[in-house]
N, C-alpha and C positions, 0 to 999 in steps of 0.2 A: 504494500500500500504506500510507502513513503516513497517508494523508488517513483510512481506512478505521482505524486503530487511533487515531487523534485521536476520530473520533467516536464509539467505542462507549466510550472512558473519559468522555468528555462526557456521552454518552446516563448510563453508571452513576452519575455524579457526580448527576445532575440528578434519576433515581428515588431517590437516597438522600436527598436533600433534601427531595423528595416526601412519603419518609417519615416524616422526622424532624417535618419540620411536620403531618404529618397523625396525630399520635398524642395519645389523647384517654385521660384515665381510664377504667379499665377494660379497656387491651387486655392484652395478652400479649406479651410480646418476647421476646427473647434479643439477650444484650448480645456486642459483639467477642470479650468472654471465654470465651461460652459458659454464661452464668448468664440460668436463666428468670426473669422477674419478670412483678409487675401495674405498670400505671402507675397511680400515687397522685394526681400532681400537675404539670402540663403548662403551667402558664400562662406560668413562664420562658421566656423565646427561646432560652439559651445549658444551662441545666441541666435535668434533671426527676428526678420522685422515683416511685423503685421500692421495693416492696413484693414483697421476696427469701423472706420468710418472713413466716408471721402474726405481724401488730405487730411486725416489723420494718423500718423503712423509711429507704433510702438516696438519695443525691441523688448522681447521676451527670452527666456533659455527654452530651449531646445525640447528639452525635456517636459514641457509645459503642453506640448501639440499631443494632444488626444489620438486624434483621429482627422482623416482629410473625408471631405463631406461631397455630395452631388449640388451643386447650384440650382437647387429647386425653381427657382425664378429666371429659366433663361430668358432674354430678354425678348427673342423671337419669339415666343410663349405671351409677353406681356403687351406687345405688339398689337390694338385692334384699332380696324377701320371705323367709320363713326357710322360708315354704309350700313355696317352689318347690326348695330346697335338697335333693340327693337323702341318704334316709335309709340310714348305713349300720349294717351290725350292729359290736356290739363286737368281736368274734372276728377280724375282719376289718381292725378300726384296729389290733391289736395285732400282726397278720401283715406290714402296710405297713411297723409302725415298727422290728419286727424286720429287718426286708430291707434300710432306708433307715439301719442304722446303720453308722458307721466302723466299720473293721476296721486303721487306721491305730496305729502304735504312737506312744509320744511316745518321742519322745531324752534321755537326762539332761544335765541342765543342766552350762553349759562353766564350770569352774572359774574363779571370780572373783579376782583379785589376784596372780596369777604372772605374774610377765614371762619369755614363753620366746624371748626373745635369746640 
């Protein structure tokens, strides 16, 4: 049994390594944290730079890249003509936003500065 749990932390150890050294500008990761980025800049051995946000770019260890992810959003995907968009009448947007509104009350606000000790 330990021979059997020594080698699949060896085997993970060794596709993580895999990783880390096979990631090239332009992928897609997600980091330990749970934060998407692009890879900027790889040629470090020990750090690389992620690209969190447009023109924002941070330098992270190596070690930190999870996993490299698929671009769920490719852009050609996000891509639509306004042709194909169905047309609806006005009578209609104003019956949606009626239906889609709160009916939630607001609370009055809790009196600031009293200490009730």
């Amino acid at each position: 049994m330990m021979f059997l749990s020594v080698r699949k932390q060896k085997r993970a150890i060794q596709e993580q390594q895999s990783l880390q050294s096979s990631l090239a500008p332009g992928d897609r990761v997600m980091t330990t944290s749970g934060l998407y980025a692009t890879v900027v800049d790889a040629e470090d051995d020990t750090t690389i730079k992620l690209e969190i946000a447009p023109g924002v770019t941070t330098e992270w260890v190596r070690a930190a890249v999870r996993e490299k992810v698929k671009d769920l959003h490719d852009e050609e995907e996000l891509e639509v003509d306004e042709d194909e968009l169905p047309v609806t009448p006005a009578a209609d947007k104003t019956a949606a936003d009626k239906s889609n509104e709160s009916k939630a009350e607001v609370a009055p606000p809790l009196e600031q500065g009293k200490n009730n000790r």
